[in-house]
N, C-alpha and C positions, 0 to 999 in steps of 0.2 A: 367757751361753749355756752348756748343757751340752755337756761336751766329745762331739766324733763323732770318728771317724776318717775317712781318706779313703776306705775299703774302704767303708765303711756310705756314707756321701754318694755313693759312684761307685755304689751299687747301688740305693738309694732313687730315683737320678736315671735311671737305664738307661746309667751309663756304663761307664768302664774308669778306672784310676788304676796310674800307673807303679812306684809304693810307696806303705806305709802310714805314716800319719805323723797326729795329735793334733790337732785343730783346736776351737778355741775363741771363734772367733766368725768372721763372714761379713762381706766387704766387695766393693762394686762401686768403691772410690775408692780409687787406690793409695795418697792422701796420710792416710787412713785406717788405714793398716795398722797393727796392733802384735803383737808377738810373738806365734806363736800362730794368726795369721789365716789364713784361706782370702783368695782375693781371686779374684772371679768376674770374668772378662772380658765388661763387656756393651757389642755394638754399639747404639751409640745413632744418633737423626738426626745429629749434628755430629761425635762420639769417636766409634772402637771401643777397648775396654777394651783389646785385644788389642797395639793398640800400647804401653801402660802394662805389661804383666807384667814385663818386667825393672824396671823402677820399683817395683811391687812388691814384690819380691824383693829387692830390693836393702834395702829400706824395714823386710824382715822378715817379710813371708810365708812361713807354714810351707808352704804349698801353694795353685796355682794351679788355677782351672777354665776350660776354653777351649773353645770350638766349633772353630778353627779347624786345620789339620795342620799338621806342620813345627814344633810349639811344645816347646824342649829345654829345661829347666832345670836344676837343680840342688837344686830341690827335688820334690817330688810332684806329677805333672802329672794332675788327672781330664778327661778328654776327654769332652764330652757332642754330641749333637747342636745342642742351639740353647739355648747359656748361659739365655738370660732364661726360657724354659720351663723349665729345668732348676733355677735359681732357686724359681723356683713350686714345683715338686715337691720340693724340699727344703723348704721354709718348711712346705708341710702334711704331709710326713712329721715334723718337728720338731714342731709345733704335737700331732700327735696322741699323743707322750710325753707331753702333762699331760691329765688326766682332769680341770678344773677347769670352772669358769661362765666360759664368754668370750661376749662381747654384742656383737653387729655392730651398726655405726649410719650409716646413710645421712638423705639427705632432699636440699633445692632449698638449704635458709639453716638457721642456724643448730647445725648438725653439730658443731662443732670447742667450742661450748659446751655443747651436751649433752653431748659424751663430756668433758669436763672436770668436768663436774656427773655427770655416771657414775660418776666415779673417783671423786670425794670421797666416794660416798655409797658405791661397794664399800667402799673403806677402811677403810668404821667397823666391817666385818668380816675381811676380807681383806686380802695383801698382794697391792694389783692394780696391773697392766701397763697402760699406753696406749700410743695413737699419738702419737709425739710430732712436733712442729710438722705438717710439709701431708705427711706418707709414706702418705697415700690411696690409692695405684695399686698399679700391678700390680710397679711396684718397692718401692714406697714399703711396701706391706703387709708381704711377704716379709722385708723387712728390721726392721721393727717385732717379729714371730714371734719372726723369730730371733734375740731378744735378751728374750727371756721368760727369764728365770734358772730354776733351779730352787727356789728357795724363793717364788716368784709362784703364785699360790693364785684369782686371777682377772684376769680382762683384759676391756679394751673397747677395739674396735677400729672405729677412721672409716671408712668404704669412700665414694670420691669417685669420679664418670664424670664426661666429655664425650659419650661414644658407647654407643649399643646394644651388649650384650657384655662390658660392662667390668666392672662389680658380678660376673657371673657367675664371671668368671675370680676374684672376689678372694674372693668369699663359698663356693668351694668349694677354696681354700684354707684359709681360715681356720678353715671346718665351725663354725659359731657355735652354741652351745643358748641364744640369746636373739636376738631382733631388734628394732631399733626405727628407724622413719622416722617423722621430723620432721615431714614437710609436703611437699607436692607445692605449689612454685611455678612462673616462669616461668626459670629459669636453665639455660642449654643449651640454649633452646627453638630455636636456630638449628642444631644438630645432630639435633634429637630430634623436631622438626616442630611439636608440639603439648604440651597439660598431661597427654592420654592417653599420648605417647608417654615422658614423661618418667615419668608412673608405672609405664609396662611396664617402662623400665627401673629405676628403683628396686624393682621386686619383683623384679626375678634376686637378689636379696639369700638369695630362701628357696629358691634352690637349691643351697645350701651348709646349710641350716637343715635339723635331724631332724625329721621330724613327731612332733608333740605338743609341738614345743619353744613358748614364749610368744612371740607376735608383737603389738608394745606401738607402738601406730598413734596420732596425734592426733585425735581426734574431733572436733573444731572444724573441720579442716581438709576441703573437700566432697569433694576425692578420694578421701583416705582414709577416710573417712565411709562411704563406699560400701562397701569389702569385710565391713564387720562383715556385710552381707547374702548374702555370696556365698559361694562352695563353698571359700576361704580358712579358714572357719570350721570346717570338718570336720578341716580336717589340722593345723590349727595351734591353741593357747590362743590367739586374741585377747584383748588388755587397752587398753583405751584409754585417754586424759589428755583432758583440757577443763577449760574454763572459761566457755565460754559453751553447753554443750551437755550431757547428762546423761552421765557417761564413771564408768567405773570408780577412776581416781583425779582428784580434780576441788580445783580453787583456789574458797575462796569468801572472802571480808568483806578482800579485796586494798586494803591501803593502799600509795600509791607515794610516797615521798619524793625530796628530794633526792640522796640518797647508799645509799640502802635500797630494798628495797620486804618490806613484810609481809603474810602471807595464812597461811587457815587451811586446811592440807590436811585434805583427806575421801579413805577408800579406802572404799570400800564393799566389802557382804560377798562379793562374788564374787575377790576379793582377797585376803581374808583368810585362806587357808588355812595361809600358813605362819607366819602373827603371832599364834596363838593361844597365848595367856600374855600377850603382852608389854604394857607399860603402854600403859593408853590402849586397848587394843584385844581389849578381853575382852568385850566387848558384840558389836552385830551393825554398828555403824561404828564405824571407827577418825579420829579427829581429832585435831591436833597441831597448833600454830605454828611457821611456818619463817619466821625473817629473812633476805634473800639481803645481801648487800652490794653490791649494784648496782640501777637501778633501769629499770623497762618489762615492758609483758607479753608480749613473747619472751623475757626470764630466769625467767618466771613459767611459760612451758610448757616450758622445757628444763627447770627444777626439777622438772617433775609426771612429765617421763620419766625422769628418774634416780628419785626416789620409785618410780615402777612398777619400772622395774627392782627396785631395795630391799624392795620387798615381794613379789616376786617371790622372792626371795632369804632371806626370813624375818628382813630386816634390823628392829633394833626402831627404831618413830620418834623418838625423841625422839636417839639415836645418827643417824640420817639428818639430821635438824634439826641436830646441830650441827656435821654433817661440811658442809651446804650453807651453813652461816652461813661456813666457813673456805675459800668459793669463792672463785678470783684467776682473774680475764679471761688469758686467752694471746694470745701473739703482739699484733698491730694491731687484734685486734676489741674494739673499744668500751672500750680501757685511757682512762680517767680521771685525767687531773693537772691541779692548780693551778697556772700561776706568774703572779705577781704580780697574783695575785688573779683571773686570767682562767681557767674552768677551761674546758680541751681536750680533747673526746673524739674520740679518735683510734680510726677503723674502716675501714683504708684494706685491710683484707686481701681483700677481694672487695667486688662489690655487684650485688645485683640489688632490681626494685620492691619486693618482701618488705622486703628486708634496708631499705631506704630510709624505708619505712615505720615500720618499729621504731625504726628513727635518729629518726622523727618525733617518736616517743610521747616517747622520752628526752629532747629537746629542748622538748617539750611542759611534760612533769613538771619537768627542771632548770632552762627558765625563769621557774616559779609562784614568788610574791614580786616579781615585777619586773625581775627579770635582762632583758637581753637576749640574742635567740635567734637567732645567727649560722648560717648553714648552708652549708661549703662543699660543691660538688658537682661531682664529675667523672665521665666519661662510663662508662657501664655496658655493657660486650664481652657479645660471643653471645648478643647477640636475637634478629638475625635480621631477621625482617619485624614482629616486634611492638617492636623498639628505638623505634618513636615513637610507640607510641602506651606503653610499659611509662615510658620517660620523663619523658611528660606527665601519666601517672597519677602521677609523682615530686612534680611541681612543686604537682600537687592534692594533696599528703599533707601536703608543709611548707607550704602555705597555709593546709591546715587547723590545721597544730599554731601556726599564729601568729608563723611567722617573722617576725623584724624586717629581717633584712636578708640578701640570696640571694646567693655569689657561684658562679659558676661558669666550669668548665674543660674545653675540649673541644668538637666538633663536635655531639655528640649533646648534649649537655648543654644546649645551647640549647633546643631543646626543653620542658628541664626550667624555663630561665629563661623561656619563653614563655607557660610554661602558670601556671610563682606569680606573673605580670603577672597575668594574665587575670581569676586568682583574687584580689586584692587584697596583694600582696604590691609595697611600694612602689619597695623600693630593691633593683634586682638589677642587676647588674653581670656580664659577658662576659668572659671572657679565651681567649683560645689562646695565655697562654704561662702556667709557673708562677710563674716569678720575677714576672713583671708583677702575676699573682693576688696574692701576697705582699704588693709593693712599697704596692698599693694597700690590704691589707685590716690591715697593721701598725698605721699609725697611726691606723685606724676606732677599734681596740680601746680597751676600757677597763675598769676592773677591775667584777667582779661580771659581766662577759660571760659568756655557755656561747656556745661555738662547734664545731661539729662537723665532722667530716669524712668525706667517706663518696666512694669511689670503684673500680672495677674494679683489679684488681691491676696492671696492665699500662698505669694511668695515674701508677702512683709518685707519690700523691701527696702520701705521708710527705715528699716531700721540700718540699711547699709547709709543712709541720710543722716541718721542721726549720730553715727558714727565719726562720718564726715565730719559733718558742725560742728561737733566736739571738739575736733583735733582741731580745726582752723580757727575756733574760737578760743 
């Protein structure tokens, strides 16, 4: 972080500060502190920060921010009205000292892999910033900002909701000159009502967005399909990605392996403004081959929005191609090990029908040759009133991809086991507990298995994972 002082951050924020004193980076966790630090007191539902400032301090806080009165320290006290807004208002006054390319990225699934495949491909120009692990909100962003150094030269930043409101607060923060949404699926639809509701809220995205800035939408996808037609297109560049539909960057002659998958990107000439020179793309389309190291066609459309982004940016292809050959899965989504010859994809960081789907295809592609296609499945949080029927459209995806054998875990999840009955899926099995899900699916195993795991965050079911490993190790 570039250093402020407390005079600038009490006045950025509309506060007051008792003296002036050096601050070098920003924390809401006292056990975070290191020399140098501000430490913002935020009340949360369980904590308020405000009990923690002598911990702070004590810890090495150069200076403290508080909403509340009566707070004496020893070091620099900035007094704000209401910490977590004042938060906010710090991170976009910080954020507006860099004049760079930062790229907002929202969508229903697959988020946290696009901006991952974002970065690789800024990189092959820039020295660019992300969000790291899940800091998608309205805390999580502001602290992501404020830790842009000064030698970062681009950034791309996740923006995640549950509610109407929420992108708004994070996208006029961060003030993005790019945007890009994924896909309008069904996740949150128990907040958000409908698939309309959840695309009004993924468009608060562009009220943080400058007009004329590029707004990089999926064309495959039928919600976002829509705006290429509507008054969207006046204020903003639309750029689209596909693959089954004609898009300004498009995947065509896609081969999916085991551990790969390879396709031939196409930008077409409405794209090409900033790639003129670069190899490959001195004609009126530009074409190149990108190997991913993962395989399915959700890696196949989060590569074609990092690509847009890239050509948006005047990145040359064949430098995009090998920043996305050098992509690595984060955190729990869809990471890939072998042991003892059973390989385990492990996608326990969310789930919704989308994201289930996808698990299908990969299960589909890494059991060709004769593997067996294990799938385990646990229950998918904030449906709503579409939780049984988004479910049962579950159990019809790994039916279709040929699962060998279903187990699952969880209340709702039956459902999912009801419907790969229906569909011809021979052998599924039930649990409500995990250890029991384990106890039984250990000794099933045998080597050359693919078995997967796929379930809402909030059903921990890494832990039926590590259960696993345990015994095969």
């Amino acid at each position: 972080m570039k250093t402020l002082t407390t005079e600038e951050i009490a006045r950025a924020c509309g506060g007051t500060t008792t003296s002036s004193v050096e601050v070098t980076s920003v924390v809401i966790d006292n056990r975070e502190v290191t020399p140098g630090a501000l430490f913002v007191a935020i009340r949360g539902e369980r904590l308020d920060g405000h009990q923690f400032v002598n911990a702070a301090i004590a810890a090495g806080a150069a200076a403290v921010m508080v909403h509340e009165d009566g707070i004496v320290a020893d070091v620099p006290v900035i007094k704000v009205e209401d910490t977590e807004k004042a938060l906010l208002t710090l991170a976009r006054f910080y954020r507006e000292s860099f004049d760079i390319p930062l790229v907002a990225l929202t969508g229903s699934v697959g988020k946290t892999t696009t901006k991952e495949m974002i970065w690789c491909v800024l990189n092959a120009k820039y020295n660019a910033h992300k969000t790291q692990g899940n800091l998608n909100n309205s805390i999580g962003v502001p602290k992501v900002l404020l830790r842009m150094e000064e030698d970062h030269t681009a950034a791309v930043i996740e923006m995640g909701m549950n509610h109407k409101g929420e992108i708004s607060v994070l996208t006029r923060t961060a003030l993005p000159n790019m945007a890009v949404i994924t896909n309008i699926g069904v996740s949150h639809i128990e907040n958000l009502g409908s698939r309309e509701g959840i695309l009004a809220a993924k468009l608060e995205i562009l009220e943080g967005l400058k007009e004329g800035s590029a707004l990089i939408l999926n064309n495959d996808n039928d919600m976002l399909s829509k705006l290429c037609e509507s008054d969207f297109d006046y204020k903003y560049r639309i750029r689209t990605f596909g693959i089954h539909s004609d898009a300004d960057v498009m995947a065509t002659d896609i081969v999916y392996s085991d551990a790969s998958t390879r396709f031939v990107a196409v930008i077409k000439p409405s794209k090409l403004d900033g790639l003129d020179g670069a190899d490959g793309c001195e004609s009126k389309e530009c074409s190149f081959v990108v190997v991913l190291p993962t395989t399915g066609e959700h890696n196949v459309y989060d590569a074609l929005a990092a690509i847009s982004v890239g050509a948006e940016l005047g990145i040359e292809p064949q430098k995009m191609a090998d920043a996305l050959a050098g992509y690595v899965p984060a955190g729990m989504r869809e990471k890939i090990e072998v042991v003892k010859g059973i390989t385990l994809v492990e996608d326990c960081y969310n789930a919704s029908p989308d994201s289930v789907r996808a698990l299908s295809n990969t299960l589909r592609i890494k059991g060709e040759g004769g593997h067996r296609k294990i799938a385990v499945i646990a229950d998918m949080l904030e449906l709503g009133a579409y939780s049984e029927e988004g479910h049962r459209n579950c159990g019809k995806y790994l039916a279709d991809a040929g699962v060998d054998l279903l187990l699952t875990y969880g209340k709702l999840a039956k459902f999912v086991a009801d419907e790969a009955k229906k569909n011809g899926v021979l052998r599924v099995f039930e649990f409500d507990s995990k250890e029991e899900l384990a106890k039984h699916l250990i000794p099933l195993l045998k080597e050359g298995d693919v078995v997967a795991f796929k379930g809402s965050r909030g059903m921990m079911l890494e832990e039926v994972i590590d259960l696993v490993k345990g015994e095969l190790s």
